[in-house]
SEKEMAR-868901 format. One record per residue (C-alpha): residue number from 1; x, y, z; residue in one letter. Coordinates in steps of 0.2 Angstrom, whole numbers, plus 5000, padded with zeros to 4 digits. Example, Ala and Ser with C-alpha at 12.3 -4.5 7.8 and 13.67 -1.06 7.14 Angstrom:
2
PT     k      X      Y      Z   r
PT     1   5062   4978   5039   A
PT     2   5068   4995   5036   S
REM end
This chain:
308
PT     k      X      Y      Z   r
PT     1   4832   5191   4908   X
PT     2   4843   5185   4893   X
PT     3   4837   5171   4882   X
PT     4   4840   5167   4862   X
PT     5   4837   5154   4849   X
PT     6   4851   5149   4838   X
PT     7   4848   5140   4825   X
PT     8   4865   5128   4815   X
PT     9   4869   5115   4802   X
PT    10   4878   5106   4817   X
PT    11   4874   5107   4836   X
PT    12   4893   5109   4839   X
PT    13   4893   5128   4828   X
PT    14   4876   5130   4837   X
PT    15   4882   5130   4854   X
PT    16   4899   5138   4851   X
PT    17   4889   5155   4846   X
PT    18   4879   5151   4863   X
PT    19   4893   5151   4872   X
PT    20   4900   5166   4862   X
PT    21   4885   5178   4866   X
PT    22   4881   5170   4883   X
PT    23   4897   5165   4891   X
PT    24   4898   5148   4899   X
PT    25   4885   5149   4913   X
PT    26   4871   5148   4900   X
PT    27   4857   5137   4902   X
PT    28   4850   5124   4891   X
PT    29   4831   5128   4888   X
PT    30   4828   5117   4874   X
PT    31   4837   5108   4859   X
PT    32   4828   5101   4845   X
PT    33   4831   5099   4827   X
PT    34   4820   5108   4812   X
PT    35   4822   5107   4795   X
PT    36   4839   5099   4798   X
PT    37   4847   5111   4807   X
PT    38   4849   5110   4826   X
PT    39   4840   5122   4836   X
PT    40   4845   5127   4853   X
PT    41   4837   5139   4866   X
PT    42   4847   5146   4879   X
PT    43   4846   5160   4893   X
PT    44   4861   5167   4901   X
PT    45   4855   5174   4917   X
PT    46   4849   5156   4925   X
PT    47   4831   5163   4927   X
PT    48   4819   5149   4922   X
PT    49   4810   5155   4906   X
PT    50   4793   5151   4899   X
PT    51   4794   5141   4882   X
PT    52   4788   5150   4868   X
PT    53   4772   5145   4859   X
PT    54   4779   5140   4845   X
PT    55   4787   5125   4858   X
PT    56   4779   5112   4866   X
PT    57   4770   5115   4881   X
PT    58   4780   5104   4892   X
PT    59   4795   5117   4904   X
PT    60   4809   5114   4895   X
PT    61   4821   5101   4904   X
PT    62   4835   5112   4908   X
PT    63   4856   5108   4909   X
PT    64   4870   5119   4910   X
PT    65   4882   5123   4898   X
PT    66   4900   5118   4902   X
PT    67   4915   5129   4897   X
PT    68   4920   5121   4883   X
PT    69   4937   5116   4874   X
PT    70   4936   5112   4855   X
PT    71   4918   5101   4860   X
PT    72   4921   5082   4856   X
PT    73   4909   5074   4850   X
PT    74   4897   5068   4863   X
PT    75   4896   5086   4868   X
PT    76   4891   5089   4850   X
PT    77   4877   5076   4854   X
PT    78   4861   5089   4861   X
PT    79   4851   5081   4846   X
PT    80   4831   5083   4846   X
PT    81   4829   5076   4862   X
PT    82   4832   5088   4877   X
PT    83   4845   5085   4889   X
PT    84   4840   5076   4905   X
PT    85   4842   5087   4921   X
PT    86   4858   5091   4928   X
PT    87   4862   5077   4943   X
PT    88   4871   5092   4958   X
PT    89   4877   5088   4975   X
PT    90   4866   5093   4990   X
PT    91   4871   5111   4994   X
PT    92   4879   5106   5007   X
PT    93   4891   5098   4997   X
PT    94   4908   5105   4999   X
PT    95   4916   5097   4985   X
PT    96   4898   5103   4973   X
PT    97   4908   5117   4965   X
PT    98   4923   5106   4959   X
PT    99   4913   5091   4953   X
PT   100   4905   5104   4944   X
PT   101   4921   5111   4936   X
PT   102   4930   5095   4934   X
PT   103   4914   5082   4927   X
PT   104   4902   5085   4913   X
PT   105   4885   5089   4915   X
PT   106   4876   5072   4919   X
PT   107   4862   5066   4905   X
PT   108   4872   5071   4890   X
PT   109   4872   5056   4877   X
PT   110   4889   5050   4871   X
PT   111   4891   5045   4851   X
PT   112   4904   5035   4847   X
PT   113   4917   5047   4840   X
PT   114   4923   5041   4822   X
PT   115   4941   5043   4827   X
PT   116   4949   5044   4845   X
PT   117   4966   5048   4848   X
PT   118   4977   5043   4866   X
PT   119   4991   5054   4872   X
PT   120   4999   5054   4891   X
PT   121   5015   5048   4900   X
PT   122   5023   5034   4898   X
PT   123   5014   5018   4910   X
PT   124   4999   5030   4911   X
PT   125   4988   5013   4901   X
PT   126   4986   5022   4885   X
PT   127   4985   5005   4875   X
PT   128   4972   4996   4889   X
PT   129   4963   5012   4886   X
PT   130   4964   5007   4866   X
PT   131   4960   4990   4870   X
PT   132   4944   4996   4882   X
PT   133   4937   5006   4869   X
PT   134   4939   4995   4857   X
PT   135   4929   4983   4867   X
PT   136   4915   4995   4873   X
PT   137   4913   5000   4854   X
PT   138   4909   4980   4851   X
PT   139   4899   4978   4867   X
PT   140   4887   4995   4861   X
PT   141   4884   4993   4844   X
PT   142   4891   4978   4835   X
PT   143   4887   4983   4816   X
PT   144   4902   4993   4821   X
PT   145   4921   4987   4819   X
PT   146   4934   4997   4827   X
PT   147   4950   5001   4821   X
PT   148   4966   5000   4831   X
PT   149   4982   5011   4825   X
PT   150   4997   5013   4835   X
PT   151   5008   5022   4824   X
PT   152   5025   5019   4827   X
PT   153   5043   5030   4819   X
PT   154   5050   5012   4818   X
PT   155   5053   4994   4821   X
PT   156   5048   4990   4838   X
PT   157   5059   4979   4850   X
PT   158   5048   4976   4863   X
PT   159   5030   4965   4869   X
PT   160   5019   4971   4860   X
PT   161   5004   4970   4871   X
PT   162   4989   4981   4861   X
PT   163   4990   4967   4845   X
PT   164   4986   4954   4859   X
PT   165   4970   4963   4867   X
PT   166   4965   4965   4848   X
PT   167   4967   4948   4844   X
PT   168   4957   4945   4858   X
PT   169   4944   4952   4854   X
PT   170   4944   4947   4834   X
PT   171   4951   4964   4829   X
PT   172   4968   4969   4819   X
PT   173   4981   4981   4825   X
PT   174   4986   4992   4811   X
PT   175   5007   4999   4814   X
PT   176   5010   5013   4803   X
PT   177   5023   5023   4800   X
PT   178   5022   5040   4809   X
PT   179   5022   5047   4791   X
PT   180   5008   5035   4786   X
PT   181   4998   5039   4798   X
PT   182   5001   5060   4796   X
PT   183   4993   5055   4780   X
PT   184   4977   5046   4785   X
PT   185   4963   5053   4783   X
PT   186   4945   5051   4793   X
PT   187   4940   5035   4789   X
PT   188   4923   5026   4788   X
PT   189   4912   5030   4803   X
PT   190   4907   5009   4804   X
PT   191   4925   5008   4807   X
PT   192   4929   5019   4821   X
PT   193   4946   5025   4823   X
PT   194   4956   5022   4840   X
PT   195   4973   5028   4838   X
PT   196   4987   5023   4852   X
PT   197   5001   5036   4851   X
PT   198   5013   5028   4865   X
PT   199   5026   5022   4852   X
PT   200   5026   5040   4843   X
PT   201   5039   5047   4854   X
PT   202   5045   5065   4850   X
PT   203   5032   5066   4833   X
PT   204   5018   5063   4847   X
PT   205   5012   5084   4846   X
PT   206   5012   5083   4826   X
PT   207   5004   5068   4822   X
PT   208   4990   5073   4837   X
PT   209   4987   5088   4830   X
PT   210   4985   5081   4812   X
PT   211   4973   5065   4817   X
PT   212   4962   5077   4826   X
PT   213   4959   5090   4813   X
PT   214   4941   5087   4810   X
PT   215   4924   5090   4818   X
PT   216   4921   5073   4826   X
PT   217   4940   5067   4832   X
PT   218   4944   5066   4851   X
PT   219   4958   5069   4860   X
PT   220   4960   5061   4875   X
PT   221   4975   5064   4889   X
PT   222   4977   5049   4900   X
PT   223   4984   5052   4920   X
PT   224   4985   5041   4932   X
PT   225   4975   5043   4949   X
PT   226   4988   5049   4963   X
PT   227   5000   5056   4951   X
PT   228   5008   5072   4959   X
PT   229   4997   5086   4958   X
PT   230   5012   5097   4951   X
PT   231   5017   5084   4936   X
PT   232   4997   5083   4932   X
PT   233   4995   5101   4932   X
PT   234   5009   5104   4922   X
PT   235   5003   5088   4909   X
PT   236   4988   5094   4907   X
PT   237   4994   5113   4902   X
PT   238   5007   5106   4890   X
PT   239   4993   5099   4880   X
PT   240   4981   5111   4886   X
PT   241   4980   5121   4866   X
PT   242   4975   5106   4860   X
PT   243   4959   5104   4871   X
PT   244   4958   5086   4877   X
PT   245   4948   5078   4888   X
PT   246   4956   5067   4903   X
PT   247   4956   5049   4906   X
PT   248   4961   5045   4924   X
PT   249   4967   5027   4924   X
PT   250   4972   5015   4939   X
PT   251   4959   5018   4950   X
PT   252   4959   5003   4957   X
PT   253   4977   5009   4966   X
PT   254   4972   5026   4970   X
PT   255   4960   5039   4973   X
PT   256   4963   5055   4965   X
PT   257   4964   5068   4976   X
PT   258   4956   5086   4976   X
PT   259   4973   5094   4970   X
PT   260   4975   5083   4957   X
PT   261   4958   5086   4951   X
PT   262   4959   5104   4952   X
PT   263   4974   5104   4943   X
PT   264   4964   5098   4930   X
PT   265   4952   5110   4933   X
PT   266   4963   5124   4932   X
PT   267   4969   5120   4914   X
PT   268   4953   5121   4909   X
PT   269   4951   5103   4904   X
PT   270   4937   5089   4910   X
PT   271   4937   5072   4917   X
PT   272   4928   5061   4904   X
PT   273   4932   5043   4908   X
PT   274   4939   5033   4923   X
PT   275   4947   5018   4922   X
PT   276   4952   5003   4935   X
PT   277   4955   4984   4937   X
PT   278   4963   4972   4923   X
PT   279   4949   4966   4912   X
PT   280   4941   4974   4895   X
PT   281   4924   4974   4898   X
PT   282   4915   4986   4909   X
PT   283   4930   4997   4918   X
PT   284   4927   5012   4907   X
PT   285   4917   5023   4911   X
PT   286   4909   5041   4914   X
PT   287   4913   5050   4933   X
PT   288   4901   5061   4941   X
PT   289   4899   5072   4957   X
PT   290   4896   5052   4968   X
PT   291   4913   5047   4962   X
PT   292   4918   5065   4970   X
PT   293   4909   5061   4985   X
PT   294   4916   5043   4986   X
PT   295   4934   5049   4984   X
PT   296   4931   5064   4997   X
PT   297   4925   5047   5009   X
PT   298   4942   5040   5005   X
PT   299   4954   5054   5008   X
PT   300   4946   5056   5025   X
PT   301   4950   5040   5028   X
PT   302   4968   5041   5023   X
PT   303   4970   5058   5033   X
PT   304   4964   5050   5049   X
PT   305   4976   5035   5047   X
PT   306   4990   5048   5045   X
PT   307   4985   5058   5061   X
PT   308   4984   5041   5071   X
REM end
């Protein structure tokens, strides 16, 4: 029976060593913060440990670990407050062990990130993923204004249709250069940063792997739903070095299928947000193991329609 304390100046340094001594199947015992450092309790056999006396009394609220990439932000959120319970399909479940693979842990809390940064193919809707942010980030907390940059190598010749969504909704779209914009640095966390990279063309790998070099910036790969397993796959390998998350947008068109989401799988990358429908306001948000079970519903459907 395995269990240690680590003890951090951050939680994202604290559950990187968990995961280096435990591997990723360890289990959350506890997480709380002491003399401003992060403490987090963990065993890495699975077997349900009693807390020790110097903890409170209460079992521990137990959640697993995910296998982690570089951990965004809201991974790096197990503050004081212990994660709520892991949400898993019934054993009976056939999709259990993908939604497990593909979705993170249910409970975790979600910080806004100071800086976001959106990569994919082109028509994927990485600037109505800028624009939803930008409204969720308004909608949350609205002491907070967020800052939308879609850097650009040049003078643009086409609709530019991020500026309307932000003039919408009160905000300014900044257009830097693409050698600006390799400059900037992290900016003000009451003005969080949503960067839009569909105009950066072939400087798209540089200038994402400068605007995420620090602790708290995301990167987020956006895929439609019912894009070809094999294009997916290879998507998300080509960015897999930089450890984003995944976006899938257009849900509304398409379910995504169980390739598709083991593709995703398979590169060792997550599904963090969904995506459908036209408007800005509440069409972004978290999947879990139900959305699984809710697609599974609608592939069986389709299959039957084809077999008749």
């Amino acid at each position: 029976m395995t269990a240690i304390t680590v003890r951090a100046a951050t939680s994202q340094k604290a559950m990187e060593e968990i995961l280096r001594r435990l591997g990723p199947d360890a289990l959350i015992l506890s997480t709380r913060k002491i003399d401003g450092q992060y403490e987090i309790r963990a065993s890495g056999d699975g077997v349900d440990m009693d807390p020790p006396e110097a903890e409170t009394a209460e079992a521990p609220v137990k959640a697993p670990l995910r296998a982690t990439r570089e951990a965004p932000s809201f991974e790096r959120s197990f503050r004081a407050a212990t994660l709520a319970p892991r949400k898993t399909a019934a054993s009976g479940d056939p999709h259990a062990a993908l939604a497990r693979r593909v979705f993170y842990p249910e409970g975790l809390e979600e910080p806004i990130a100071p800086r976001v940064v959106i990569l994919g193919p082109p028509g994927s809707g990485k600037s109505m993923l800028a624009a939803r942010m930008a409204a969720r980030i308004l909608h949350t907390d609205r002491r907070l204004q967020p800052r939308l940059i879609a850097p650009a190598p040049g003078l643009l010749l086409h609709e530019d249709r991020l500026r309307g969504w932000a003039r919408l909704m009160g905000l300014r779209l900044d257009r830097p250069t693409v050698q600006e914009a390799l400059m900037m640095e992290t900016g003000d966390p009451a003005f969080p940063e949503i960067f839009d990279l569909s105009d950066a063309g072939d400087h798209t790998p540089d200038l994402a792997a400068r605007l995420i070099d620090s602790d708290d910036a995301e990167l987020v790969l956006c895929i439609p739903a019912g894009t070809n397993p094999a294009l997916t796959a290879r998507l998300c390998r080509d960015w897999a070095a930089y450890q984003p998350t995944v976006c899938l947008t257009r849900l509304d068109l398409w379910e995504p299928e169980i390739a598709e989401l083991e593709a995703i799988a398979d590169a060792g990358l997550k599904v963090s947000l969904v995506t459908n429908g036209t408007g800005l306001i509440g069409t972004l948000r978290r999947p879990s193991a139900h959305d699984l079970r809710d697609w599974s519903g609608a592939w069986a459907a389709q299959q039957g329609i084809a077999a008749e």
